[in-house]
N, C-alpha and C positions, 0 to 999 in steps of 0.2 A: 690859158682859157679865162674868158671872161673880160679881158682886157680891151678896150675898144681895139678896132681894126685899123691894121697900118693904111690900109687904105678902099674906097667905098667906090662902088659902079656909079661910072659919071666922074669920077675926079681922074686931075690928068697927072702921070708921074713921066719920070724922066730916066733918061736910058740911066742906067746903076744905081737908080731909088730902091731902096729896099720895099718891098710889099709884104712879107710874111715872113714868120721864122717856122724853120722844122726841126723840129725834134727827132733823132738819131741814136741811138745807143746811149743815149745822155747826156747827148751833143746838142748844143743851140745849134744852125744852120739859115744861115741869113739867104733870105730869098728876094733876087734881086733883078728888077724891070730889065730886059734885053734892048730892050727900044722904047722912044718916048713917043707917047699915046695916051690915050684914054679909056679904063676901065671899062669894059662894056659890060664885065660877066667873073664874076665869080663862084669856081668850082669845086672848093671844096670849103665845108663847114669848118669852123671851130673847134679843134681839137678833135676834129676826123683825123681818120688814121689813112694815109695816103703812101701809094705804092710811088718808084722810080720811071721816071718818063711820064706821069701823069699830070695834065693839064691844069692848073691850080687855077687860071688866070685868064682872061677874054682881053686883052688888048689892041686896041685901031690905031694903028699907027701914025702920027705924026709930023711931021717936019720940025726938029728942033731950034729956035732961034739961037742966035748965038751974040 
């Protein structure tokens, strides 16, 4: 908490860019783009407490150069 953000709506990451970490039973927990895109939407704050299966992330997918 408090840390800037791994990453901000509008920036573009890449398919296994990490975007956030969760915290688990006192476990770091790396959270990581599925696809490369651009930020549209982020859904959960700053050290909110976030359930399994829920949406953290808005991203428009892509096409990644290679």
């Amino acid at each position: 908490p408090g840390a800037p953000p791994f990453v901000e709506v509008g920036q573009p990451v890449a398919a296994g860019q990490q975007v956030a970490i969760v915290e688990a039973m006192k476990m770091m927990n790396e959270v990581v783009a599925e696809t490369a895109g651009v930020v549209r939407e982020v859904h959960a704050a700053d050290a909110a407490i976030v359930e399994l299966g829920q949406r953290l992330f808005t991203i428009e997918p892509v096409e990644e150069r290679r």
